[in-house]
C-alpha positions in Angstrom: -3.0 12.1 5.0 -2.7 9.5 2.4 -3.9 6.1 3.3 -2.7 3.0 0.9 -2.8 -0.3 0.2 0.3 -2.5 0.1 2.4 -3.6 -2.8 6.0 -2.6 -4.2 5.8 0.9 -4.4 5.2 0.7 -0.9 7.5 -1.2 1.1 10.1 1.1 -1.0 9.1 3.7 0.4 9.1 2.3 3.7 12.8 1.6 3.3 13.4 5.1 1.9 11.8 6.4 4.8 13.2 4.1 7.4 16.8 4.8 5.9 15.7 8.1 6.6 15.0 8.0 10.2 17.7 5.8 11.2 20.4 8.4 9.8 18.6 11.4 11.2 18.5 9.5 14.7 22.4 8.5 14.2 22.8 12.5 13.4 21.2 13.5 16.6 23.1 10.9 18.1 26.8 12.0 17.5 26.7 15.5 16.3 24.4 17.3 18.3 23.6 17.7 22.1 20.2 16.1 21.8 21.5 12.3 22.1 19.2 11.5 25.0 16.0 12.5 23.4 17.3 10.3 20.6 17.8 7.7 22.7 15.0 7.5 24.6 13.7 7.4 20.8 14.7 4.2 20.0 14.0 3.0 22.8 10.4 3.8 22.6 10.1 2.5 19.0 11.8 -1.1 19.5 9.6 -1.1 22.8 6.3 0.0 20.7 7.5 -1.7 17.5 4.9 -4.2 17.3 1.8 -2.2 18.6 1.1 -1.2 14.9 0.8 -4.6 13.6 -1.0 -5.7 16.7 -4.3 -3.1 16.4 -2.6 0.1 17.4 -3.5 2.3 19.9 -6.5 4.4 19.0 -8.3 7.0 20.7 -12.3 7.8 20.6 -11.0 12.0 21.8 -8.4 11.9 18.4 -11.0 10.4 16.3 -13.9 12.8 17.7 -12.0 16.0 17.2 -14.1 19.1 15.8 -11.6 19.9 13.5 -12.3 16.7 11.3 -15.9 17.7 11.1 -14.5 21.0 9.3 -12.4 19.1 6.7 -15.9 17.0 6.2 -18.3 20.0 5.9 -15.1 21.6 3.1 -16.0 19.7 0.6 -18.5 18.1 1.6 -18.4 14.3 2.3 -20.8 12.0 2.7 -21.0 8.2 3.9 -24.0 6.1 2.6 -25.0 3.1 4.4 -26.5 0.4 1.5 -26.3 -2.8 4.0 -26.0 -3.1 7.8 -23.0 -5.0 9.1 -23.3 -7.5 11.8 -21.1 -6.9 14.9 -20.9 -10.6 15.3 -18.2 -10.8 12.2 -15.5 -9.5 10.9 -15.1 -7.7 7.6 -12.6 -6.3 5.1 -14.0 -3.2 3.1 -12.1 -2.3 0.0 -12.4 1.3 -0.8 -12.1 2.8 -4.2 -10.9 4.7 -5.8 -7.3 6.2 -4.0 -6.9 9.2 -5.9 -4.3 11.4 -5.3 -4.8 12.1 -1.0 -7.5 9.5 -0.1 -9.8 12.0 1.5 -12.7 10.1 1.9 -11.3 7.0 3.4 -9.4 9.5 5.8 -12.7 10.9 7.1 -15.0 8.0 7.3 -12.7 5.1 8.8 -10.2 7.4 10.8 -12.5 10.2 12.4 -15.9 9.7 14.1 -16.6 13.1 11.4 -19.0 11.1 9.4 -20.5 8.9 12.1 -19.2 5.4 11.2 -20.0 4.3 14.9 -23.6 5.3 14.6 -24.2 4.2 11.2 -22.8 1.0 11.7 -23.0 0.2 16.0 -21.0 -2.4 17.0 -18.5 -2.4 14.0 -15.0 -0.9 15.0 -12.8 0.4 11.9 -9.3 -0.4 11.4 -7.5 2.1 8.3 -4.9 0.6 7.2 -1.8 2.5 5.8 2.4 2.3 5.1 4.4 1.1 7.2 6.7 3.6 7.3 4.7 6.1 9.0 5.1 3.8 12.3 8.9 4.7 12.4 8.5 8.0 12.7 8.4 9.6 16.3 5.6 11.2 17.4 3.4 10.5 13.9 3.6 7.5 14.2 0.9 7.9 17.7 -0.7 10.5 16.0 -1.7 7.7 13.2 -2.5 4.8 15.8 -4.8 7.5 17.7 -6.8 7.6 14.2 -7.4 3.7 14.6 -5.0 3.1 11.9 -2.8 0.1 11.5 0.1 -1.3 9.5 -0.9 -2.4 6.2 1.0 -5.7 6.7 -0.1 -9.1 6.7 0.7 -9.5 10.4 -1.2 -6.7 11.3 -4.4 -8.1 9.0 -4.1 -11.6 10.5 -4.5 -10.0 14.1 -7.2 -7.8 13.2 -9.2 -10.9 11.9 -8.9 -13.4 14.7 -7.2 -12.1 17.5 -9.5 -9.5 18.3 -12.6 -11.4 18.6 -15.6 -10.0 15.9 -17.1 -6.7 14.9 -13.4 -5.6 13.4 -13.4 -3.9 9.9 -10.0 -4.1 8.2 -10.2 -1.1 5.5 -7.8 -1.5 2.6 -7.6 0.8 -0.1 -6.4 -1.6 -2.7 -5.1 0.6 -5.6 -2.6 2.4 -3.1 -0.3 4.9 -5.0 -0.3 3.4 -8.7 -3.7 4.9 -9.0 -2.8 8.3 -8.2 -2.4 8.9 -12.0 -5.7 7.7 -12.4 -6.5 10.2 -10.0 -7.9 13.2 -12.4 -11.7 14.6 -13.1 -13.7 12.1 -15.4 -11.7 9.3 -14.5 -13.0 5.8 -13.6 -10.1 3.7 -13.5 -8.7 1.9 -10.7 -5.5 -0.7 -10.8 -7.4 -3.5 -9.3 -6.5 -6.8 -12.1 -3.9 -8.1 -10.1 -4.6 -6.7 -6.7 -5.7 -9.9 -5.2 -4.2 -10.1 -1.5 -7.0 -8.4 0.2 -9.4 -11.4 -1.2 -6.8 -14.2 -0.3 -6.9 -12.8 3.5 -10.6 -12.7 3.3 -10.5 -16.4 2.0 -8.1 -17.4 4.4 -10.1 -15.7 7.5 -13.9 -17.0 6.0 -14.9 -12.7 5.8 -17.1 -11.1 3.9 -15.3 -8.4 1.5 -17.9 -5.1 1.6 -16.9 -3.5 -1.6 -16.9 0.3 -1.2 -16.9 3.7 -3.9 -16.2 7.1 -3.2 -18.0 9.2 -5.9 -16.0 12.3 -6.3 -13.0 11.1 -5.3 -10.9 12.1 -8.6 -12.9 15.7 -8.8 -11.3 17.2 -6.3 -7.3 17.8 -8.2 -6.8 18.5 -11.5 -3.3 16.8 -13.1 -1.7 18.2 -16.0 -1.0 14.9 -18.6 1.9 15.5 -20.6 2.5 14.1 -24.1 2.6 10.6 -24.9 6.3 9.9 -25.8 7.6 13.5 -24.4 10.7 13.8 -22.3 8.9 14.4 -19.4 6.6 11.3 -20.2 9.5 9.1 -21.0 10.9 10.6 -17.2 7.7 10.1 -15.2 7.6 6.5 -16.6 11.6 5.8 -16.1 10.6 6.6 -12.4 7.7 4.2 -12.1 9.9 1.8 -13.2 12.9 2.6 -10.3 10.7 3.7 -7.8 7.2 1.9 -8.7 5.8 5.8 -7.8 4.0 7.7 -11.2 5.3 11.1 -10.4 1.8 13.2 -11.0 2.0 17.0 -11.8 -1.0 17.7 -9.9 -2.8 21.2 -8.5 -6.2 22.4 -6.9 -7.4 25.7 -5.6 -5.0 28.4 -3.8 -6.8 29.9 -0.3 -8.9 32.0 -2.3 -11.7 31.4 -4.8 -10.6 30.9 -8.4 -7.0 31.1 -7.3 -4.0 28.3 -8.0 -2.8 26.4 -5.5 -2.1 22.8 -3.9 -5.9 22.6 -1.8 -8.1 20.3 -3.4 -11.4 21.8 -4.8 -14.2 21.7 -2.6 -15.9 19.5 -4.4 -18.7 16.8 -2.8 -17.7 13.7 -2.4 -20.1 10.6 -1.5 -19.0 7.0 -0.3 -21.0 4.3 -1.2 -20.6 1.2 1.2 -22.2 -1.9 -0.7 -23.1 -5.3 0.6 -20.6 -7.7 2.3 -19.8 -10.6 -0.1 -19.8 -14.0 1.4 -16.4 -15.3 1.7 -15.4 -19.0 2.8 -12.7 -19.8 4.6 -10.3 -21.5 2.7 -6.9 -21.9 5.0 -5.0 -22.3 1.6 -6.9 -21.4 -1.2 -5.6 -22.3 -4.6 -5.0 -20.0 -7.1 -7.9 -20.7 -8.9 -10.3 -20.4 -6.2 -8.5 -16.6 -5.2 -8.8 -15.7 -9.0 -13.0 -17.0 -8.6 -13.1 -14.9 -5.8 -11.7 -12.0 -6.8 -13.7 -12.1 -10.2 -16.7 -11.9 -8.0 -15.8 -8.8 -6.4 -15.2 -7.0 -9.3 -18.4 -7.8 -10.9 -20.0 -7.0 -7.2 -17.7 -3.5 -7.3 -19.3 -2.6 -10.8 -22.5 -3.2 -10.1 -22.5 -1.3 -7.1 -20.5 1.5 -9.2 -23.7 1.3 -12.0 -26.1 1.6 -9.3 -25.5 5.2 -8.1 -23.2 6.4 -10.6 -25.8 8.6 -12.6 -27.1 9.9 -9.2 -23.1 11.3 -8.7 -22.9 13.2 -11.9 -21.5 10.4 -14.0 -22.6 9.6 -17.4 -24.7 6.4 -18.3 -22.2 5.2 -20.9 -19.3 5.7 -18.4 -18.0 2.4 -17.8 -15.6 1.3 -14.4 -12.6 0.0 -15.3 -10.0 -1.7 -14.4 -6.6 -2.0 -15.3 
């Protein structure tokens, strides 16, 4: 399950996907025998519509299941606790990197498999993801059960006042235009002009908690074509109509040293760092988002220089950001 942050590749896809459901729906509607079911649909979603933008509907059973505990123990992941977070205020954590499935933020912030609850009592996670997979019948609860909400700015503004304090609004800011980044030995993340998550914070007065999953782009391998190729000139022609970098990525098959689509089972250890102090500014400037925001990175580096020899990455290895 892919969890991402907003930006333009994403509400495409959320009208790609919404086209999508709308026809399908229509089809049920008036060529097959199944138009009740599809109208009871609709009904459902235009009754439910808002429920993703307005904390969702999660459940502690969904979250707790034992099967998310296997997916942990596959790889392993790990959570690592650097700062305790007060339940009396609210917090966004921006998780790096995305790489190609988002594994990590998946398991820590929308299962109980790594123990979020105990290692941080009193703070109640919030993953936020597209859009789109709200439309969708029957996915759509599935995804609210995780505790995961719309990555809107509706849905951010009611997580950070309307639901009183000890909320954590988890963004993972690169979203899809890092998947390319995604690949063994890799440190780059597409954060220079990312800047929404630290208006929000600005505008709510909350602490961003700058987070780094160390292992993250280990666990797929991508195959990089030539610089100028055909196939190069055709992944980049569809960034440019879709804002998507189609990756040609693979992992492990279901046995050992096989081919396949799995990702390797490869460790993989998140890092959450201290909460930055935030005021709230009801309309910052641009200036004082661009201060901000400069802050985090250099706080997002340091914590990345910190523990980055003690996850198998070289001293000279630097964090970058593009």
């Amino acid at each position: 399950m892919c969890m991402i942050c907003t930006g333009a590749s994403e509400t495409l896809d959320e009208y790609c996907l919404g086209f999508f459901v709308v026809f399908s729906h229509l089809y049920l509607v008036v060529f097959t025998p199944y138009w009740p079911l599809a109208g009871l649909t609709i009904i459902w979603l235009i009754f439910d519509w808002k429920t993703p933008q307005q904390g969702g509907r999660r459940s502690d059973w969904v979250r707790g299941w034992c099967l998310w505990k296997q997916y942990r123990d596959y790889f392993p992941l790990k959570m690592v606790k650097t700062h305790d977070l007060s339940p009396r205020h609210n917090y966004i954590i921006a998780t790096h990197p995305h790489g190609l499935m988002s594994h990590s933020a998946f398991c820590h912030f929308a299962t109980e498999a790594s123990g979020f609850s105990r290692i941080f009592p009193g703070i109640t996670p919030h993953l936020l993801t597209l859009g789109a997979f709200f439309w969708v019948p029957v996915l759509r609860e599935y995804v609210m059960s995780s505790g995961a909400c719309s990555v809107s700015r509706a849905s951010m503004d009611y997580l950070l006042s309307s639901k009183g304090s000890g909320n954590a609004v988890v963004v993972v800011v690169g979203g899809l235009a890092e998947c390319r980044y995604g690949r063994p030995g890799i440190s780059t993340l597409v954060l220079k002009k990312r800047q929404g998550f630290v208006r929000r914070a600005l505008q709510h007065g909350v602490a961003l908690v700058p987070s780094y999953s160390f292992g993250e782009n280990e666990i797929y391998d991508q195959h990089v074509f030539t610089p100028g190729g055909w196939v190069n000139h055709l992944q980049q022609w569809f960034q440019r109509l879709v804002h998507i970098y189609p990756c040609a990525f693979y992992g492990r098959g279901f046995t050992e040293n096989s081919w396949g689509l799995l990702p390797y089972n490869r460790p993989i250890t998140t890092i959450i760092g201290k909460p930055l102090p935030i005021p709230k500014i009801e309309n910052p400037s641009q200036e004082t988002v661009d201060k901000y925001h400069a802050l985090y990175l250099t706080a997002l580096r340091k914590l990345f220089d910190e523990h980055k020899v003690q996850y198998g990455i070289s001293e000279s290895q630097e964090l970058e950001f593009v």
